[in-house]
C-alpha positions as CSV (number, residue, x, y, z in Angstrom):
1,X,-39.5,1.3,-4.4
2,X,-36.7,3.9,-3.6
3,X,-36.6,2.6,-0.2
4,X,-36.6,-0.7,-1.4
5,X,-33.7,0.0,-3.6
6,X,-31.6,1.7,-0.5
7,X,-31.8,-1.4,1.5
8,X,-30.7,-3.3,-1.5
9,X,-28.1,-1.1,-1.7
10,X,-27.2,-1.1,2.1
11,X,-27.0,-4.4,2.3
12,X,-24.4,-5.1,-1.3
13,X,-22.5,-3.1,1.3
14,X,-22.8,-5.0,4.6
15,X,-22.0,-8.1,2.6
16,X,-19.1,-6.6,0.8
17,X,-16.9,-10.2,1.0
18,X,-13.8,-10.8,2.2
19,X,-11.0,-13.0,0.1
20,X,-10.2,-14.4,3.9
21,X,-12.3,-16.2,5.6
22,X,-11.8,-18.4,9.0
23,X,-10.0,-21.7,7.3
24,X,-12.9,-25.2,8.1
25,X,-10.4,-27.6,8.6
26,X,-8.2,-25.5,11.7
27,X,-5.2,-27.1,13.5
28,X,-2.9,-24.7,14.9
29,X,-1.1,-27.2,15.8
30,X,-0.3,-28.9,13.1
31,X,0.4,-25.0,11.2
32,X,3.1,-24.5,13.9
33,X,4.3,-28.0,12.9
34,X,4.7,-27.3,9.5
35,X,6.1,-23.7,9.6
36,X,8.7,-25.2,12.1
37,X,9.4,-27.2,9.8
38,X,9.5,-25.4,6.7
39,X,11.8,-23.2,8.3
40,X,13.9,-25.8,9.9
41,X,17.3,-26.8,8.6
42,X,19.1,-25.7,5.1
43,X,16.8,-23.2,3.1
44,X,13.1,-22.2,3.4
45,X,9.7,-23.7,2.4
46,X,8.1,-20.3,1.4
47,X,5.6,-22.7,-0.7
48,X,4.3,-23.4,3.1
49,X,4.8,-20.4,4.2
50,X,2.6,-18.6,1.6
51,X,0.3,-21.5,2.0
52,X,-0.5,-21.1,6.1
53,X,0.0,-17.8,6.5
54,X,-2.6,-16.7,3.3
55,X,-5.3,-19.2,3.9
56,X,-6.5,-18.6,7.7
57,X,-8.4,-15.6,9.5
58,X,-6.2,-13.2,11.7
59,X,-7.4,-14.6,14.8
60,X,-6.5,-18.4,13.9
61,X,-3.2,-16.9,12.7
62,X,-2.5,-15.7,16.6
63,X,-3.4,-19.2,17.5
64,X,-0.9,-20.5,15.9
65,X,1.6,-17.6,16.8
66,X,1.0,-18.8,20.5
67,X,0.7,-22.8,20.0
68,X,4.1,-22.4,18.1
69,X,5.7,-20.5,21.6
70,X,4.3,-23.2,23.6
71,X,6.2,-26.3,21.7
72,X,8.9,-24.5,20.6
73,X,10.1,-22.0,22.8
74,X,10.5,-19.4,20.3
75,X,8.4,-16.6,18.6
76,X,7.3,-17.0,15.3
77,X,8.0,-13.5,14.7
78,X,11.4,-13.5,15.4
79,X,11.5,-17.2,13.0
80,X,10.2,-15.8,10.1
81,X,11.9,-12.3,10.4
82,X,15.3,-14.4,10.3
83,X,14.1,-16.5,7.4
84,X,13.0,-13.9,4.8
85,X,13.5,-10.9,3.3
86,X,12.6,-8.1,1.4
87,X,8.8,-7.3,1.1
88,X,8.0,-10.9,1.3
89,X,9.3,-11.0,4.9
90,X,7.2,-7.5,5.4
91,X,3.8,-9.2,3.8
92,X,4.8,-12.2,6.0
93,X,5.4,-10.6,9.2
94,X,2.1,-8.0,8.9
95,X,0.0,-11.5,8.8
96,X,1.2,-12.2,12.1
97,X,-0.5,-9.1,13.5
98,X,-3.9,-8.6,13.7
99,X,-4.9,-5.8,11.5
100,X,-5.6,-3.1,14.4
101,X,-1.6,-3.9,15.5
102,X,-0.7,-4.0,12.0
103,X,-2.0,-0.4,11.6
104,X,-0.8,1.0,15.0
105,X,2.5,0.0,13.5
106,X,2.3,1.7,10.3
107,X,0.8,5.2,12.3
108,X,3.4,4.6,14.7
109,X,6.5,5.1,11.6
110,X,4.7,7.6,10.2
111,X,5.4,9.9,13.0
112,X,8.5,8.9,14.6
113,X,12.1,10.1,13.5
114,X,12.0,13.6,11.0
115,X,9.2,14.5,9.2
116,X,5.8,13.0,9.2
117,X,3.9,10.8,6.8
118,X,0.5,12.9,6.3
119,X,-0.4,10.5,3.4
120,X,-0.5,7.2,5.6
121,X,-2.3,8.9,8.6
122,X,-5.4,10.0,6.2
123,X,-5.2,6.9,4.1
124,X,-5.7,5.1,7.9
125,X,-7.3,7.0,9.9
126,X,-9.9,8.5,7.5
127,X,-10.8,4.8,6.4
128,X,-11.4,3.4,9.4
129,X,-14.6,2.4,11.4
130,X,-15.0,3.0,15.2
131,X,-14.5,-0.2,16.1
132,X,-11.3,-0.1,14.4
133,X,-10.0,3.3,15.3
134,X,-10.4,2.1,19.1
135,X,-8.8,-1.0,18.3
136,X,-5.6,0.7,17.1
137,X,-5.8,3.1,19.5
138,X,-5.4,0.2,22.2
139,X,-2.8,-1.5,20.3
140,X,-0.6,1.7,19.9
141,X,-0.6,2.1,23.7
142,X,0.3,-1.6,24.5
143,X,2.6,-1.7,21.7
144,X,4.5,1.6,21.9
145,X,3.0,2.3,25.4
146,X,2.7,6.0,23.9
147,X,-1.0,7.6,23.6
148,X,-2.0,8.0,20.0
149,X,-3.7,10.7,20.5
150,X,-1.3,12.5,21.9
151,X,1.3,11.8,19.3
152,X,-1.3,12.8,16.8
153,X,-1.9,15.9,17.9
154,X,2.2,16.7,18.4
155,X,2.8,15.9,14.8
156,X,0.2,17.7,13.1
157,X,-1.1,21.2,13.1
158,X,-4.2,23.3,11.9
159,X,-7.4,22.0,10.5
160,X,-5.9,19.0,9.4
161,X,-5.2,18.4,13.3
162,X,-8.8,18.8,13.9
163,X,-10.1,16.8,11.7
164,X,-7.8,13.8,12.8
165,X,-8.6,14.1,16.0
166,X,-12.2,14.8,15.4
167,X,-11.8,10.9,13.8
168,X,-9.8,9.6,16.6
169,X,-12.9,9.7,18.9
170,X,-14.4,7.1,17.0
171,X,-17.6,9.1,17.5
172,X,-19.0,8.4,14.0
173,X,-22.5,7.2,13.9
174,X,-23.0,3.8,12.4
175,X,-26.7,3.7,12.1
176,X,-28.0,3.7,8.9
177,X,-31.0,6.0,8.9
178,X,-31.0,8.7,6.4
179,X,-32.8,12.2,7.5
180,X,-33.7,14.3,4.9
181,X,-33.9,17.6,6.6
182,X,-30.9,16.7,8.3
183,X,-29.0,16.6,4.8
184,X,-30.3,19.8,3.6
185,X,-29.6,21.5,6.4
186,X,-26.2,20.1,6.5
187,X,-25.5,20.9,3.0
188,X,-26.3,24.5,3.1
189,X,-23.8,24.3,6.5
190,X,-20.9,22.9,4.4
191,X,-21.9,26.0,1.3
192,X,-22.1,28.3,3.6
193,X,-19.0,27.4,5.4
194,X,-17.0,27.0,2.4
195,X,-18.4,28.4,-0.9
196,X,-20.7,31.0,0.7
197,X,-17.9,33.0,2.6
198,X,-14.3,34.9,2.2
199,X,-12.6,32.0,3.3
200,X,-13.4,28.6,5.2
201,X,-15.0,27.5,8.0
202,X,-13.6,24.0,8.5
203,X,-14.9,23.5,11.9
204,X,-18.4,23.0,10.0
205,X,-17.0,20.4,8.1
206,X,-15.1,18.7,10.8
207,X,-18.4,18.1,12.7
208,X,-20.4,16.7,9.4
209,X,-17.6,14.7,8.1
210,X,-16.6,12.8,11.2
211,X,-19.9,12.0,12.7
212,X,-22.6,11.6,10.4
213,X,-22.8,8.3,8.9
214,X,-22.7,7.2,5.8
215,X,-25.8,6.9,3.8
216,X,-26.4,10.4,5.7
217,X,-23.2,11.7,4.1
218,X,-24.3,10.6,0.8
219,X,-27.7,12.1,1.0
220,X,-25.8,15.5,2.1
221,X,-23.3,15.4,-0.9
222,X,-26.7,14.4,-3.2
223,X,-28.9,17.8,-1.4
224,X,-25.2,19.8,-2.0
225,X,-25.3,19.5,-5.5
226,X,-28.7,19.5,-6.2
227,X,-28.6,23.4,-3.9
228,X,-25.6,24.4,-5.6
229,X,-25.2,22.7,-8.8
230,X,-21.2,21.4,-7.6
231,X,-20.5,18.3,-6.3
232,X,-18.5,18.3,-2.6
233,X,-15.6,17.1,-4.3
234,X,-15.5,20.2,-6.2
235,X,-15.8,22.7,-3.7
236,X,-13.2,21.2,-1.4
237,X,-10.9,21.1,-3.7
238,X,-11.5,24.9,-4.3
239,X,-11.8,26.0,-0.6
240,X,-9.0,23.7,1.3
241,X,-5.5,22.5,0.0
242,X,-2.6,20.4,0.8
243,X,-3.4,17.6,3.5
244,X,-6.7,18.6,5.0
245,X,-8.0,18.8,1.5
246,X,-6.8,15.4,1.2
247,X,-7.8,14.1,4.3
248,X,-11.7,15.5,3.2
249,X,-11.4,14.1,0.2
250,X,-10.3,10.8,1.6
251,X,-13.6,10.5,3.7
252,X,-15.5,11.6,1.0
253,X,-14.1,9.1,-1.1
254,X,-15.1,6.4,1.3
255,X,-18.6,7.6,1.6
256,X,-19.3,7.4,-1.9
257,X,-17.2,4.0,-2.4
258,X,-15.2,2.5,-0.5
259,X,-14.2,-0.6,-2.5
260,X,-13.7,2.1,-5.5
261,X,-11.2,4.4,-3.1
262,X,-9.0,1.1,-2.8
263,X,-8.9,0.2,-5.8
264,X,-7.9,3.5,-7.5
265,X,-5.3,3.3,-4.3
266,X,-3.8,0.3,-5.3
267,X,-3.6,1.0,-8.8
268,X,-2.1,4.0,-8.1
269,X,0.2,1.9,-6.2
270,X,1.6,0.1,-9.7
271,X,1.7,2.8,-12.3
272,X,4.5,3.8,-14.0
273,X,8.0,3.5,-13.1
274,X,8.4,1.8,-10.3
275,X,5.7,0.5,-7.6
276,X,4.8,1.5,-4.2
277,X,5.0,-2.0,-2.5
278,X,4.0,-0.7,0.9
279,X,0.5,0.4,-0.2
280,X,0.1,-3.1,-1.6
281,X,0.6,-4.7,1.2
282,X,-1.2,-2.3,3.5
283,X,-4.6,-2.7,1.6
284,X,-4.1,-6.4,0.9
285,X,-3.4,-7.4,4.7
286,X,-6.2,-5.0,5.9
287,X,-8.8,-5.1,4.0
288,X,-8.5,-9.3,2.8
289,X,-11.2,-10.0,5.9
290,X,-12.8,-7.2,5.0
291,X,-14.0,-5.9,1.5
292,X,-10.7,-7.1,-0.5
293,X,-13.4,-9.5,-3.1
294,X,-14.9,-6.1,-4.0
295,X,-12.1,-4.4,-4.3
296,X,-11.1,-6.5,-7.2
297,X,-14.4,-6.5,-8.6
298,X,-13.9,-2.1,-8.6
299,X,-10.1,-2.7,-9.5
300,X,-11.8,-4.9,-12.7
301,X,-14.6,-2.8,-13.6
302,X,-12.7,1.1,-13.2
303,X,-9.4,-0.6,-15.2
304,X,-10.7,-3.5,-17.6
305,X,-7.7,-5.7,-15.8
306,X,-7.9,-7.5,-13.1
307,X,-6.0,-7.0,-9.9
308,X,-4.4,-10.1,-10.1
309,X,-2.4,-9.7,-13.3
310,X,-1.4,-6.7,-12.3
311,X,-0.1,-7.3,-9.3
312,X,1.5,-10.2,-11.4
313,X,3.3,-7.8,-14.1
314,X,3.9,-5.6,-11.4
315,X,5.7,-7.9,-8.7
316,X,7.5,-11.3,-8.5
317,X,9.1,-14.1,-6.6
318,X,7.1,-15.2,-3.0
319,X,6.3,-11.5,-2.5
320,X,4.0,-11.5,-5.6
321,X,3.2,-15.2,-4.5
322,X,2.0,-14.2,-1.5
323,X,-0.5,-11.3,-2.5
324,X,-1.5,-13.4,-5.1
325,X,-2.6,-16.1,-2.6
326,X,-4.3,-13.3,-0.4
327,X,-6.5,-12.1,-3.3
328,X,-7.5,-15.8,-3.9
């Protein structure tokens, strides 16, 4: 029965649905068409816009990207970027990337200029599956020609470092066999490099949380507790701080529930005064091929309000249009 129950379980997850899917009726020639022309003369047809850009998959998105170069001699990119504005024009112009560029390009401001953005390399980089982490890490180099890695590892320090770069090897396995002895044995690694010691032991943690995979994290945080009465969350949050705490917390997060993590993210995103539109638009454009139907299901159940009028209330104009159309 129980094991019955896990597969059940495993596979609600592996069939997490997208709100994107690859559009039937494809013609990316007649999309180029009609974004030439909604862009073509006096004014804009963001009606159209909205309309192509939010209603096919990435890949038949970079179809039409190239198909528009061929009969037009100009880049779509550089089109649109001269036709809108604001977050509309950001939401717009992400589209056009496929997600692993998209992301490369958000890592990639994080850590250029002054300062870095710690929040946006955990809330990427501890999310991510191997396949995607090697993506971006391809994209970064033939976008930026830089090494991500490298970058990484210049911009960040200490544990926190570690654990990043621990993530960057995209080493994580993504079976989804669960060993018992395995998950004690880890458990009483993770107490007795945290809780069971003057000080912490990160390394330990570093090798469980970046390589074991996920139903094998979740039976480790389930032995944890039941050996020392605490949940994981708990006793990270006593034994690290600042961004490695986060960045641990993050992954545990995603073990637990993913769909939940971006949900509380996005609503996080629109509380109180004022709203963080780049968050939006991150989770939206990445995770709309993805997960982005559950999300809303988590954002519906864990807030009794649904994503959409929220993002409604919260929004306006062809920006809110747009992630409206992407949630749909």
């Amino acid at each position: 029965m129980e094991k019955m129950m896990k597969r059940k379980e495993l596979r609600s997850e592996k069939t997490s649905p997208p709100t994107i899917r690859h559009h039937h009726d494809f013609d990316a020639e007649r999309d180029a068409k009609k974004l030439h022309k909604a862009c073509k003369g006096m004014g804009t047809d963001e009606k159209v816009i909205i309309e192509v850009l939010a209603n096919r998959s990435s890949e038949q998105r970079q179809e039409i990207k190239k198909k528009f170069k061929t009969m037009y001699g100009k880049d779509l990119h550089s089109v649109l970027k001269g036709e809108l504005s604001g977050n509309f024009e950001k939401t717009a112009l992400a589209l056009l990337d496929r997600p692993c560029e998209y992301d490369a390009r958000e890592l990639r401001n994080a850590m250029k200029g002054a300062g870095t953005n710690e929040s946006l390399l955990i809330q990427i980089l501890c999310t991510r599956a191997n396949s995607q982490i090697r993506n971006i890490k391809e994209s970064y180099k033939r976008l930026f020609d830089r090494d991500l890695e490298s970058d990484v590892k210049s911009e960040t320090s200490g544990y926190f470092r570690k654990i990043l770069l621990s993530l960057l090897q995209a080493d994580r396995d993504e079976g989804l066999d669960v060993n018992k002895d395995l998950a004690g044995q880890d458990a009483k690694k993770l107490y007795e490099a945290g809780e069971g010691r003057w000080g912490t032991d990160e390394s330990e943690f570093n090798v469980v949380l970046a390589t074991r995979n996920y139903m094998q994290l979740r039976a480790t945080f389930a032995a944890y507790e039941i050996l020392h009465g605490k949940n994981i969350e708990d006793a990270i949050k006593s034994e690290t701080s600042g961004d490695l705490k986060k960045a641990y917390l993050t992954i545990v997060q995603c073990t637990k529930d993913c769909q939940g993590y971006f949900a509380k993210k996005l609503y996080k995103a629109m509380k109180g005064a004022g709203t963080d539109e780049a968050t939006l638009i991150r989770i939206l454009v990445t995770r709309a091929e993805i997960d982005l139907e559950t999300i809303k299901q988590r954002y519906q159940e864990l807030y009794k309000k649904s994503l959409a009028d929220t993002i409604k209330s919260d929004t306006s104009g062809d920006f809110c249009k747009l992630l409206l159309a992407l949630l749909h």
